[in-house]
C-alpha positions as CSV (number, residue, x, y, z in Angstrom):
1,X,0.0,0.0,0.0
2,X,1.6,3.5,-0.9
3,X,1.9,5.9,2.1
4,X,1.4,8.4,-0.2
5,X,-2.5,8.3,0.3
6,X,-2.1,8.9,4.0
7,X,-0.7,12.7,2.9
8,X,-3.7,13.0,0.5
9,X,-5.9,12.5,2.5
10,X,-4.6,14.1,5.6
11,X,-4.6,17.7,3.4
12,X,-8.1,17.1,1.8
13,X,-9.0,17.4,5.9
14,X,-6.9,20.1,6.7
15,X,-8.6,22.1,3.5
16,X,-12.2,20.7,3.7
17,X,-13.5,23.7,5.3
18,X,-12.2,26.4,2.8
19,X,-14.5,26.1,0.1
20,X,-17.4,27.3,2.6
21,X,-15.3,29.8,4.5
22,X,-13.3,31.2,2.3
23,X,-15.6,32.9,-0.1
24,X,-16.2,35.3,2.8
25,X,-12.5,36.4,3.1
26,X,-11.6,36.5,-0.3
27,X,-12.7,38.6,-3.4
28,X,-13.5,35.2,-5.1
29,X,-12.8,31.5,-4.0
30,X,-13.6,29.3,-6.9
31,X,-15.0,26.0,-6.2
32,X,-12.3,23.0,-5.5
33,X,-9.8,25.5,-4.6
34,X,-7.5,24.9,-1.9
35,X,-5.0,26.8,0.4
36,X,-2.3,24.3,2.5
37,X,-1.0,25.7,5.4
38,X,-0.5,28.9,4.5
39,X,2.6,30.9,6.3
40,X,0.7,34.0,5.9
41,X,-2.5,35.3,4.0
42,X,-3.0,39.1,4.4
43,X,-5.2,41.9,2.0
44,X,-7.2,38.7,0.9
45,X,-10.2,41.1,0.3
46,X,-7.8,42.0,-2.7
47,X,-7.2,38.5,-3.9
48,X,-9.5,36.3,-6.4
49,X,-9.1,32.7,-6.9
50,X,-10.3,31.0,-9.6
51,X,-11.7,27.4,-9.9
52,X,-9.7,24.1,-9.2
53,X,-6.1,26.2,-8.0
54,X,-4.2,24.4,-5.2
55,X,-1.9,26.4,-3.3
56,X,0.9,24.2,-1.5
57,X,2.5,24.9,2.0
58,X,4.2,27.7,3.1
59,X,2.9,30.3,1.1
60,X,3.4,33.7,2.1
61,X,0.8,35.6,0.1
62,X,0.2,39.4,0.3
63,X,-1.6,42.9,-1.2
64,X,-0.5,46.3,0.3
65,X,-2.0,49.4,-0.2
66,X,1.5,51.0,-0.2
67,X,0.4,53.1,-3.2
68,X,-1.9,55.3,-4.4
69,X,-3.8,52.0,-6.0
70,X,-5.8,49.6,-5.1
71,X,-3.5,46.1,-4.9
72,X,-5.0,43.0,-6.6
73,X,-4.0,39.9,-7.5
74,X,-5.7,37.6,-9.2
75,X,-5.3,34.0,-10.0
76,X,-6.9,31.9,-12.6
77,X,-8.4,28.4,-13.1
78,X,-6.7,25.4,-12.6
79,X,-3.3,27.1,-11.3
80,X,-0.8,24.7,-9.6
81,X,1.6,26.6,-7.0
82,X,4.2,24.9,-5.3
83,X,5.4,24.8,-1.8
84,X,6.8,28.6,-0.2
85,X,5.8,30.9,-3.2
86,X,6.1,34.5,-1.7
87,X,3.8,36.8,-3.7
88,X,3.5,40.2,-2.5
89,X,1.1,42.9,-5.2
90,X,1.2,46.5,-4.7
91,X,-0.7,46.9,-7.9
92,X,-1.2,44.3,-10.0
93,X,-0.4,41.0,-10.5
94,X,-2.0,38.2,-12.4
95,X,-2.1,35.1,-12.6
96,X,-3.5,32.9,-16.2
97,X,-5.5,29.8,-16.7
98,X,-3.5,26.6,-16.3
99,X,0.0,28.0,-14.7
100,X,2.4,25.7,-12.9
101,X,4.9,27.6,-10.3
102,X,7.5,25.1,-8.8
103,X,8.6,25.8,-5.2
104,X,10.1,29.2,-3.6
105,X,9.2,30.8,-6.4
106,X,9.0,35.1,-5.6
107,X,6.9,37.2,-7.5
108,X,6.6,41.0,-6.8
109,X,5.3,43.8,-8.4
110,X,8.0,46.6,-6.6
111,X,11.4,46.6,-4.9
112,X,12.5,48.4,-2.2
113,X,13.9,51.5,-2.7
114,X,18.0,52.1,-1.9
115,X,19.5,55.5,-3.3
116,X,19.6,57.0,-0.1
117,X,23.1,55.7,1.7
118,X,22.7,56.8,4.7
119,X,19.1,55.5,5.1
120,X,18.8,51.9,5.8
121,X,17.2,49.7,2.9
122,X,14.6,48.0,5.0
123,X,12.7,51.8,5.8
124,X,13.6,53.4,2.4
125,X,9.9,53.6,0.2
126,X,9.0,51.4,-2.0
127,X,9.2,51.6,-5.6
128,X,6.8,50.3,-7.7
129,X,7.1,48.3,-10.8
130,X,5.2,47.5,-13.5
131,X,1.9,45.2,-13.4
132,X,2.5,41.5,-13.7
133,X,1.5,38.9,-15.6
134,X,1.8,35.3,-16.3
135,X,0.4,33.7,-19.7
136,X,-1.8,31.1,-19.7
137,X,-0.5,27.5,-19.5
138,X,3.3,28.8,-18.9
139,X,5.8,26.7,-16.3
140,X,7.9,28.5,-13.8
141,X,10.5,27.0,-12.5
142,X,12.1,26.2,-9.0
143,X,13.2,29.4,-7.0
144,X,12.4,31.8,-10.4
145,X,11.9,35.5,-9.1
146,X,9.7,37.6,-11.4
147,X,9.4,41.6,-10.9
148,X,7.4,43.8,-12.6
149,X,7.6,42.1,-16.2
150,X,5.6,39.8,-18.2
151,X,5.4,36.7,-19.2
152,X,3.4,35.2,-22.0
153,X,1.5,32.0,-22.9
154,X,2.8,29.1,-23.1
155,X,6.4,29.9,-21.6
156,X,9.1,28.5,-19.7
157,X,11.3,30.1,-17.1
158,X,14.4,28.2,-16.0
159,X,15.0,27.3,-12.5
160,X,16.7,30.1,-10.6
161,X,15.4,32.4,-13.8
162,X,15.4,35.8,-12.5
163,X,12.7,38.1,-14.8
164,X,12.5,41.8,-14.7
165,X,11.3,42.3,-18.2
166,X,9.2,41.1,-20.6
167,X,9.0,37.6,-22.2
168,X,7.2,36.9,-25.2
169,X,4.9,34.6,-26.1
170,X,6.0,30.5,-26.7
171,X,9.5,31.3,-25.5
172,X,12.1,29.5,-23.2
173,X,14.0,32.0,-20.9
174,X,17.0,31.1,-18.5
175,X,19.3,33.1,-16.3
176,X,19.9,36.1,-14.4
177,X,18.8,38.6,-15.9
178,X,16.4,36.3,-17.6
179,X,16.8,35.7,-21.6
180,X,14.7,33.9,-24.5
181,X,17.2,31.3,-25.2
182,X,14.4,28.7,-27.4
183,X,11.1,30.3,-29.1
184,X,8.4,28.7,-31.0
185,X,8.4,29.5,-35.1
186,X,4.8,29.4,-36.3
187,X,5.4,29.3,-40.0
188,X,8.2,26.5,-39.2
189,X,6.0,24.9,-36.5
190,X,8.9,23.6,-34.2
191,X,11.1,25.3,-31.3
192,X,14.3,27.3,-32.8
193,X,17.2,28.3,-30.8
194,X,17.2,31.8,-29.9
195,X,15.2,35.2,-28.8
196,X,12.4,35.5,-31.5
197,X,12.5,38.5,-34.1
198,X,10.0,41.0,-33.6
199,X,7.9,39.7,-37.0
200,X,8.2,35.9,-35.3
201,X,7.2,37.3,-32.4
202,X,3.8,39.3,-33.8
203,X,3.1,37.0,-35.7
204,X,2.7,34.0,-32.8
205,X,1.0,36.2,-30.9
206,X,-1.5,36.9,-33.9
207,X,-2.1,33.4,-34.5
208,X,-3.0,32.6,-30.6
209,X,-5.2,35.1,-30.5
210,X,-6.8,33.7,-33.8
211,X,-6.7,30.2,-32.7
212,X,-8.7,31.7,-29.0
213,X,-11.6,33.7,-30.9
């Protein structure tokens, strides 16, 4: 007999509640979602969670009103995030249909602010960043960070990946700084080595939109 099923259904107990309390905390809680054993949860007012997402432990999930916005993050159906994700959303952040995060995983929408040396880092302001967003059906990777960039559909980000600007469409990016190092071809119809040129990339983008109408 596997052990596994002992963890399975240990967490379906620990969660089975959340699904009628939940919806009362949150902007939305979709059905089947789950949260395990959340580090922290705070500004959840802010936050909407599609249908079918599971959250794993640890997560450290925030919204702060440390701007002059309203903070909200929003994640879609069927999102898969793995164990210690810290997400903190000044602004935006977003979240598409069918994303798989690995663990420890950071994603932010500012950084905290450091010009001043005589001031110490941890009470300098914040600065904002741009909105985020991840594509639909993309893969991040183990200990990726993401700030203030996005990423399209249907992309992969190398573990360790660190992203602070924008990824097209159907690309593989590695590194720090992150770069496209693979990138679908949609005349071609196969993966080609390399960033994609800015006619590749319009035109992929064209055709997925197309292919979604």
């Amino acid at each position: 007999m596997n052990i596994g099923i002992f963890f399975k259904v240990r967490n379906r107990l620990r969660t089975s509640l959340q699904g009628l309390v939940y919806p009362f905390f949150f902007a939305r809680f979709g059905a089947r979602s789950r949260i395990l054993r959340p580090i922290r949860i705070d500004g959840s007012d802010n936050i909407a969670i599609g249908t079918d997402v599971f959250v794993n432990n640890f997560a450290w999930i925030e919204t702060i009103r440390a701007f002059s916005v309203q903070p909200r993050l929003d994640i879609r159906d069927r999102v898969y995030i793995g164990n210690s994700a810290h997400i903190i959303v000044t602004h935006s952040i977003e979240i598409g249909c069918d994303v798989l995060i690995a663990d420890r995983v950071y994603v932010a929408d500012y950084i905290h602010g450091y010009e001043d040396i005589h001031t110490p880092v941890k009470t300098q302001d914040l600065i904002q960043r741009r909105p985020v967003n991840i594509g639909d059906g993309s893969w991040i990777g183990e200990n990726a960070v993401i700030l203030g960039a996005r990423i399209g559909r249907h992309c992969v980000i190398g573990a360790n990946a660190v992203v602070t600007s924008d990824i097209p469409d159907f690309c593989v990016a590695v590194g720090a700084p992150a770069r496209v190092v693979r990138h679908w071809h949609p005349d071609r119809k196969q993966w080609l080595k390399g960033a994609p040129s800015a006619r590749t990339a319009c035109s992929a983008s064209v055709t997925n939109e197309i292919n979604h109408a």
